[in-house]
C-alpha positions in Angstrom: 45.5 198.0 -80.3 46.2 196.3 -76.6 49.9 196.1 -75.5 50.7 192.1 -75.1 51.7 191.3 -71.3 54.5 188.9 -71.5 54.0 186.3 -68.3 57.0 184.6 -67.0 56.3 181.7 -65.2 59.2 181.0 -62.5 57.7 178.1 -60.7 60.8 176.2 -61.4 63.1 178.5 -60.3 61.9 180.6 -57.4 58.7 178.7 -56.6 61.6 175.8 -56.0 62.8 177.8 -53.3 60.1 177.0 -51.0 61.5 174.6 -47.8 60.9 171.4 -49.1 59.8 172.2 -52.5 62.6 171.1 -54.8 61.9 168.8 -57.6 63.4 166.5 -59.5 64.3 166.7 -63.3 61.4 164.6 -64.2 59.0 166.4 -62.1 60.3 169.9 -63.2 60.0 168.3 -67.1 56.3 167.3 -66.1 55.6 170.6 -64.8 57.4 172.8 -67.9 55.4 170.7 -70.2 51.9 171.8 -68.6 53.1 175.4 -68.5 54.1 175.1 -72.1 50.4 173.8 -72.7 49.0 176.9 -70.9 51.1 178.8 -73.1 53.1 180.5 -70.8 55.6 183.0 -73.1 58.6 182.5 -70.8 59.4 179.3 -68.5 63.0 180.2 -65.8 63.3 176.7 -65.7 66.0 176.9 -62.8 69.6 177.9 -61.8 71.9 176.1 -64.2 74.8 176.8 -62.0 73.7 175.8 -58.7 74.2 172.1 -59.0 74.1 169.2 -61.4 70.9 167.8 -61.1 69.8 171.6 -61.9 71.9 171.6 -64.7 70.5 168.3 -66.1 67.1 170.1 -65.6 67.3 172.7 -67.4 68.5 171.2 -70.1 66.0 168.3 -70.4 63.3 171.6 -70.9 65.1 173.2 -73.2 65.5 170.4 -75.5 61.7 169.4 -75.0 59.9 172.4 -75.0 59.6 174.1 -78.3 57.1 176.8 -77.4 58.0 178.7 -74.9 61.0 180.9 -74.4 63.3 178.3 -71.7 65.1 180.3 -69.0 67.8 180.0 -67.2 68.8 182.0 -63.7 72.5 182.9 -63.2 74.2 185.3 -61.2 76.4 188.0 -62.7 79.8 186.0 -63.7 81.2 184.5 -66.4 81.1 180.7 -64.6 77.3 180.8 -64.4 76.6 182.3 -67.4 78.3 180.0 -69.6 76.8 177.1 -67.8 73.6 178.7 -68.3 73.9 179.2 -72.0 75.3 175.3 -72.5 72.3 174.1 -70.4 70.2 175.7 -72.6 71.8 174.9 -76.0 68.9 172.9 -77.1 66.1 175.6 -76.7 63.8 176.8 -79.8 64.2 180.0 -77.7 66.6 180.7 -75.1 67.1 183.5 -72.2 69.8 184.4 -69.7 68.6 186.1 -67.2 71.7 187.7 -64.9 71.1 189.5 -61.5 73.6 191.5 -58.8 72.2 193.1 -56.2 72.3 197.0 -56.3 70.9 197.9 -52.5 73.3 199.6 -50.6 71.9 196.9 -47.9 72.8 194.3 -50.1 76.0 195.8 -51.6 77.9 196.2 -48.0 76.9 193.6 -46.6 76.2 190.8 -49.0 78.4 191.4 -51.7 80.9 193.5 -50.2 81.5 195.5 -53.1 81.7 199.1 -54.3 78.6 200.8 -56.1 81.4 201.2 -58.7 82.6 197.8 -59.0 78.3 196.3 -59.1 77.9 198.8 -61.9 81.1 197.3 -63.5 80.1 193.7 -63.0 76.6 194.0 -64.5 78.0 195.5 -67.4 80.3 192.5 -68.0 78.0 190.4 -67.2 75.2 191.1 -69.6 77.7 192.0 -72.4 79.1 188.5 -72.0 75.6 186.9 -71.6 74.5 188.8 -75.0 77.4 187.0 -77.0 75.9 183.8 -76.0 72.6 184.0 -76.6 70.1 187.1 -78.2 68.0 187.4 -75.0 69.5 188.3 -71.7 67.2 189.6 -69.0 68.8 191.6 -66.0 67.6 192.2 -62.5 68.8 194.4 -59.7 68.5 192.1 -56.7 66.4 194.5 -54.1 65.6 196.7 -56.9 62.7 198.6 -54.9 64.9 199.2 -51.9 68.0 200.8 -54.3 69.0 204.0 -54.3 66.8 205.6 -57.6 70.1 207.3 -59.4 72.7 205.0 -58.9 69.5 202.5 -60.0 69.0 204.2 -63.3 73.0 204.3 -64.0 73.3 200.3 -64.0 70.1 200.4 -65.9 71.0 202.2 -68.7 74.4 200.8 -68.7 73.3 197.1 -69.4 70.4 198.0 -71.8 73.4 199.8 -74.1 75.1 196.5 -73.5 72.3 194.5 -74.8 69.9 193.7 -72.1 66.4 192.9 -73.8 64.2 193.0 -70.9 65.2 195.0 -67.4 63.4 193.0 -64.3 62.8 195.0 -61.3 62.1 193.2 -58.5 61.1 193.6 -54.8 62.9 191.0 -53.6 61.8 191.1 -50.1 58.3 192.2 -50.3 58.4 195.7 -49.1 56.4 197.5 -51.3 52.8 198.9 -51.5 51.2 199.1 -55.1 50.7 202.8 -55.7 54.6 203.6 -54.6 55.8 200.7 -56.7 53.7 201.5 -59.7 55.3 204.9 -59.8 59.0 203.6 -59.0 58.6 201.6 -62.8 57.2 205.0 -64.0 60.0 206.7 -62.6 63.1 204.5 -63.4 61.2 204.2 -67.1 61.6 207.9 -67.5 65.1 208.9 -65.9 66.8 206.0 -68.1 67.3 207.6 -71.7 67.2 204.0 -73.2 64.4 202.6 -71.3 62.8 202.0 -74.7 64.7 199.5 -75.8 64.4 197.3 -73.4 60.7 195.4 -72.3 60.5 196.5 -68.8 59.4 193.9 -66.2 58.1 193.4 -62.6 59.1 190.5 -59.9 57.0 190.6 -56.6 57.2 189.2 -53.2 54.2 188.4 -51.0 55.2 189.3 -47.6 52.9 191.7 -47.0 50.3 190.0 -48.9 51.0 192.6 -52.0 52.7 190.9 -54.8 49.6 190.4 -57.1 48.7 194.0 -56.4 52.0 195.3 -56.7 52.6 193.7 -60.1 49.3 194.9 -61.4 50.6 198.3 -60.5 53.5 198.0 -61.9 52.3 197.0 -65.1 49.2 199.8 -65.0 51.1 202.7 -63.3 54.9 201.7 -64.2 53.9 200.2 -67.9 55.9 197.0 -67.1 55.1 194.6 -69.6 56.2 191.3 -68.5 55.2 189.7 -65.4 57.0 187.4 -63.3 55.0 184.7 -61.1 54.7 181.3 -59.9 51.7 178.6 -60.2 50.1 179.0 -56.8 52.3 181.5 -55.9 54.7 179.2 -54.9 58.1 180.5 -53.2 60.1 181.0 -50.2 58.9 182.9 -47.1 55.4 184.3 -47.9 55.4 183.1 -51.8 55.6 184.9 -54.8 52.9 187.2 -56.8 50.1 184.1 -58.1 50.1 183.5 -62.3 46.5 182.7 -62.1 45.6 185.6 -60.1 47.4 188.0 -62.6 46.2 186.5 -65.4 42.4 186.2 -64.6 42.8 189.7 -63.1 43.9 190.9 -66.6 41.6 189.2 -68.7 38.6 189.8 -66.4 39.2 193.5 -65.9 40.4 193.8 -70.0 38.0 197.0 -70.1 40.6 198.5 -67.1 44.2 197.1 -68.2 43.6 196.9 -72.2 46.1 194.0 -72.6 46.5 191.0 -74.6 47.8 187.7 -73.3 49.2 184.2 -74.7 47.8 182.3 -72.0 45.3 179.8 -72.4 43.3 179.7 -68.9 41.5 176.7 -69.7 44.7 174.8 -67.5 45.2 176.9 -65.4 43.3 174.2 -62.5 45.7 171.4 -64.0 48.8 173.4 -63.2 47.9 174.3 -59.8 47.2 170.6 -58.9 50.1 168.9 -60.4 52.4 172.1 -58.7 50.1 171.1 -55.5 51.1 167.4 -55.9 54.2 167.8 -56.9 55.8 169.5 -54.3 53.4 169.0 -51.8 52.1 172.5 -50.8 48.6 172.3 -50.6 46.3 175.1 -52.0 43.8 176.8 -49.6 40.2 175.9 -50.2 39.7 180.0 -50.3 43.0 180.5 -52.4 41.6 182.6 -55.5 40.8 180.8 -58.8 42.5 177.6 -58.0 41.1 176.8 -54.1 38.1 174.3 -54.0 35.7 177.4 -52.7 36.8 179.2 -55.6 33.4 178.6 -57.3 31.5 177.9 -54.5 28.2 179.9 -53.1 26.9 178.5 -49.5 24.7 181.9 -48.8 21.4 181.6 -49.9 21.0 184.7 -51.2 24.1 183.9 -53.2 22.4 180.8 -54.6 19.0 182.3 -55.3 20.7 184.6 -57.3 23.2 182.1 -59.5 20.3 179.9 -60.5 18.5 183.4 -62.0 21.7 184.7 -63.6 25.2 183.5 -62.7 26.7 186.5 -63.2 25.2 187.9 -59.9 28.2 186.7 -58.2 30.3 185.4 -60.8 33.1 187.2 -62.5 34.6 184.0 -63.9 33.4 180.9 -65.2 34.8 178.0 -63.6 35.4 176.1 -67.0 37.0 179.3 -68.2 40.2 178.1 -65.8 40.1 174.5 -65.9 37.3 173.4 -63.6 35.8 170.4 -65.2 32.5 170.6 -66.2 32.9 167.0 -67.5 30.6 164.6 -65.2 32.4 161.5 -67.1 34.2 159.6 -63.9 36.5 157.0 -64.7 35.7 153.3 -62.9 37.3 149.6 -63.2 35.5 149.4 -66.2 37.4 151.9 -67.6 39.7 151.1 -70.6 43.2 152.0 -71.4 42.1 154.5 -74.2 39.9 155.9 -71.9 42.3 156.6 -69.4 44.5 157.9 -71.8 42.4 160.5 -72.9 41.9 161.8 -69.4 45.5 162.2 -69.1 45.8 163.8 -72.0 43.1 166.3 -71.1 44.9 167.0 -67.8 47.8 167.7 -69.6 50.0 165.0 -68.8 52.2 163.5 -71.0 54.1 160.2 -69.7 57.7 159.6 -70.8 57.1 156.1 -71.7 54.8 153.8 -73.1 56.1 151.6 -69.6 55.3 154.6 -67.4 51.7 155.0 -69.0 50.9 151.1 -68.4 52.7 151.7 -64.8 50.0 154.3 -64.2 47.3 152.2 -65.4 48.4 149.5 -63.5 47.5 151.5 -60.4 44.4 152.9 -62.0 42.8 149.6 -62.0 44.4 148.7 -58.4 42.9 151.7 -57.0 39.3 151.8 -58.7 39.0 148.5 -57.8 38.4 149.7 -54.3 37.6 152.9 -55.2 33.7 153.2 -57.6 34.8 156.5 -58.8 38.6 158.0 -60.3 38.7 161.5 -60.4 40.9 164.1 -62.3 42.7 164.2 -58.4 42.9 160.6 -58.3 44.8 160.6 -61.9 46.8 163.3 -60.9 47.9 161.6 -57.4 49.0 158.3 -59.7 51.3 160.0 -62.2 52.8 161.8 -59.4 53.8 159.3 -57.9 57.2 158.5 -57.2 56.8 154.6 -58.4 56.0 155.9 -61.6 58.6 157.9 -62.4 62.0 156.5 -63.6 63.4 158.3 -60.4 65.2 155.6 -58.3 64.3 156.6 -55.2 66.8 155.0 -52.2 63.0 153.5 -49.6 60.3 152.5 -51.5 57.0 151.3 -50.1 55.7 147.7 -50.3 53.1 146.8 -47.6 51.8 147.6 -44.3 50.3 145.6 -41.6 48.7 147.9 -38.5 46.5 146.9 -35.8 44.4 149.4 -33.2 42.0 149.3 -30.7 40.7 151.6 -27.9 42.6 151.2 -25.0 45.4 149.1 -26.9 48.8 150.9 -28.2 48.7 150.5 -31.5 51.0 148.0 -33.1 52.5 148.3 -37.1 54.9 146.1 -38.9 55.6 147.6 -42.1 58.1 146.3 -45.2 59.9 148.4 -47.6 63.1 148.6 -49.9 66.1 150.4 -49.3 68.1 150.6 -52.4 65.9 147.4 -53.7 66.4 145.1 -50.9 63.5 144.8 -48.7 63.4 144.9 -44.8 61.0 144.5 -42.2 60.2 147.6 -39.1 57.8 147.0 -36.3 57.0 149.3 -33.6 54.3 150.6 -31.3 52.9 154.3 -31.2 50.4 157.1 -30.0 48.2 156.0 -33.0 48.6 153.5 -36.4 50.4 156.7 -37.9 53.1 157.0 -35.8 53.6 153.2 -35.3 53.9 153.2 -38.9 56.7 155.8 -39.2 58.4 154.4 -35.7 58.5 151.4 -37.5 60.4 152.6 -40.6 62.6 154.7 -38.2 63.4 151.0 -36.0 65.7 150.4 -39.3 66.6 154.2 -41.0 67.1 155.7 -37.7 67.6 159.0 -40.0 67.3 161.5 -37.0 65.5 163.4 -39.1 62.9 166.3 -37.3 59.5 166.1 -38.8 58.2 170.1 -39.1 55.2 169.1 -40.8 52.4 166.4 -41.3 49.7 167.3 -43.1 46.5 165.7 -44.8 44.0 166.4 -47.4 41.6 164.5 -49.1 42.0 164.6 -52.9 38.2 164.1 -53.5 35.3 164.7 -51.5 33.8 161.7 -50.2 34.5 158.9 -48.1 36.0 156.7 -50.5 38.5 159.3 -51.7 42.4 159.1 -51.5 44.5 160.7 -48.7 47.2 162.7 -50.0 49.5 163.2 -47.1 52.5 165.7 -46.9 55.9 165.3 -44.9 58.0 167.6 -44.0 61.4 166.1 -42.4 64.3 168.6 -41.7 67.9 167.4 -41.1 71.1 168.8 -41.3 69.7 172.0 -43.0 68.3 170.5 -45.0 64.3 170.8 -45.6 62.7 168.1 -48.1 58.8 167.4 -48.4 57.5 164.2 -49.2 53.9 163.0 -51.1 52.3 159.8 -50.4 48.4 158.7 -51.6 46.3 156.0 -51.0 42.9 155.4 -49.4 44.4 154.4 -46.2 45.8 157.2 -44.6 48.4 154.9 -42.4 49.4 153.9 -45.8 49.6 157.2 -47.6 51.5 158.1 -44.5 54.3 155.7 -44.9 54.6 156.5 -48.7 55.0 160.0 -47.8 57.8 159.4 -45.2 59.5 157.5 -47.1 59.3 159.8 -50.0 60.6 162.5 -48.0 63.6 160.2 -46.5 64.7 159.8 -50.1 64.9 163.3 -50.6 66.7 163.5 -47.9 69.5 161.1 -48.8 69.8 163.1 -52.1 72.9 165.3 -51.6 72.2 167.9 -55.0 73.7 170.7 -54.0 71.2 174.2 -54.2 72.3 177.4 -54.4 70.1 180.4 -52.7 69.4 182.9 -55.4 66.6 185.3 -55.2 65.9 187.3 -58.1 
């Protein structure tokens, strides 16, 4: 009988820590809901404690998703555990999951606390967690760089007081797979209760290890649960990838002999609504999800597909999501229809009044547009005039004007807080007239650290989906804007990203 590897998908929560990457409630809800159809076993849906709007979050997953286990983050005191365990009141199935760092790194100069008085605190901390709620995961912050017997004292101490699963995580990165695999082994057999506990790995990708490490820690370490992130989403260098893990397990099945929940099939849908949602774009090369995933340009490579795909293919693209359906939605398209494609992308609206917003722009854009692709539907529901957000500038029109040898001239009109207003300026090019001339009336001071631009189809005619990244006061926000005019997707995206930065929800760093 194969062992079932329990995948914990913390795109909410740690994937959330990228610069810029923070969602809001309904785009975290919209998110948990596909990972709940790719039957993830445990979403961390974020850090109940860290602010309101975090709060309000998690507890609009727990109370909607009914399938998966809901998570919450928290670190090791009594405040953030109980506001962890009320956000997720509603949850078919809930988890705390409590960390304190346990590096003497961390310990002196973090913390500033005793060995002692962290093994003291993790103790109370999980025994308080495990009179709220039946399932409390714990995590030594820098796990990998601890110390391996004062390690294996906090270990045992919170499994006897009730920990369910022990997370160990390399919380900067630092490891190598082989050494990792055989730290799991080694805390697994020095800790006299290790048994009763599901042991657990949590991998960084600085030095481009995480999926490697993870898979070690699980073959060599016999971790059982592994934590990752759609796209491998996080801070610095990301975390260890979910589809990586999970095709690598089901592919190699004859190497790791373990069974999964996960149904791969959405795995493409994820990665695109993360990619949209938050703006990080996936590499065309990027494994499983990228656009080359599936692709063969040698011709020796295609000789040999057309005799038997499995001369270079491991996967089928299908197997993970990539349509094989050549039905493209046009203006003639009905509501049912469009419905249905939503539905097989895994999107569920909130409304009946969001669903006929969406439409609405269906029909605006394939009336310019002869084809609507999956990343077409995707771009729509994601946007912010969509949502039930209230988002402080919204977009309404654009006028530009360029010609070699001319500056270019743009008069664009938007809202701020419903009221509309006029900004007109001259730039470099019709881009950055556009956003000179929303800056004539904002004048945000904000520093742009980032403009980038992909096209979400692969013609011509296809939409620009542009990114904005605007930094200001410390704070880092990204912003999303589509359309086929790139001057116009432009302006979307700026604004998008000035909105983000007006919102003042607070954010705890927490690293787990």
């Amino acid at each position: 009988m194969a062992d079932k590897l329990i995948i914990f998908d913390t795109t909410l929560r740690d994937g959330e820590q990228s610069p810029g990457a923070s969602m809001t409630r309904d785009e975290k809800l919209r998110i948990a809901r596909q990972l709940e159809r790719l039957r993830v076993d445990v979403i961390e849906a974020g850090f109940a404690a860290s602010s309101n709007g975090d709060f309000e979050a998690v507890q609009a997953i727990a109370n909607a998703i009914k399938d998966s286990t809901i998570c919450s983050l928290s670190r090791a005191n009594d405040r953030d555990i109980s506001r962890a365990a009320e956000a997720l009141k509603g949850a078919n199935n809930a988890r705390i999951h409590t960390f304190i760092a346990t590096s003497a790194l961390h310990m002196e100069k973090k913390l500033r606390m005793s060995p002692e008085q962290v093994l003291e605190q993790a103790k109370l901390s999980v025994r308080f967690a495990r009179n709220l709620v039946a399932d409390v995961e714990f995590s030594p912050e820098d796990g990998y760089r601890s110390d391996v017997d004062f390690l294996c004292r906090v270990i045992e101490a919170v499994i006897a007081e009730g920990a369910t699963t022990i997370n160990v995580p390399d919380t900067v990165g630092y490891a190598v797979p082989e050494l990792y695999g055989n730290f799991i082994k080694t805390l697994r057999e020095r800790v006299p209760n290790s048994d009763k506990a599901i042991w657990s790995v949590h991998c960084h990708n600085d030095l481009g290890m995480a999926v490697a490490n993870s898979l070690a820690g699980v073959k060599i370490g016999g971790a059982r649960q592994v934590e990752c992130t759609i796209n491998g989403l996080g801070e610095r260098a990301g975390n260890c990838s979910l589809e990586e893990i999970v095709m690598a397990v089901r592919t190699r099945k004859d190497y790791f002999n373990l069974e999964m929940n996960i149904d791969p099939v959405h795995i493409v849908a994820a990665s695109r609504m993360v990619s949209q949602t938050t703006g990080f774009v996936v590499q065309p090369n990027k494994a499983v999800v990228g656009a080359n995933a599936f692709a063969h340009a040698s011709g020796i490579h295609q000789d040999g597909m057309l005799k038997a795909r499995e001369t270079y293919e491991i996967m089928r693209a299908e197997d993970v999501g990539w349509s094989s359906n050549k039905m493209v939605l046009g203006k003639l398209s009905g509501r049912n229809a469009f419905k249905q494609r939503l539905q097989d992308l895994g999107i569920q609206m909130d409304s009946e009044a969001d669903t006929n917003a969406a439409f609405a722009r269906f029909k605006e854009l394939a009336d310019g547009k002869s084809e609507i692709f999956d990343e077409d539907i995707l771009a729509l529901v994601s946007d912010e005039s969509v949502t039930h957000e209230k988002e402080q500038y919204g977009f309404v029109s654009l006028s530009q004007h360029s010609e070699t040898g001319e500056r270019p001239q743009a008069t664009v009109v938007f809202t701020v807080d419903g009221k509309e207003v006029r900004g007109e300026s001259d730039g470099n090019g019709p881009v950055d007239a556009s956003l000179k001339a929303i800056e004539t009336h904002v004048k945000s001071g904000a520093e742009m650290v980032l403009y980038s631009v992909n096209a979400i189809s692969g013609s011509t005619e296809s939409q620009g989906e542009v990114t904005v990244r605007l930094q200001n006061s410390g704070r880092v926000v990204n912003g999303v804007g589509a359309d086929p005019d790139i001057v116009v997707a432009s302006a979307k995206a700026y604004l998008s990203a000035l909105s983000k930065l007006q919102s003042k929800a607070d954010r705890v760093a927490a690293q787990g």
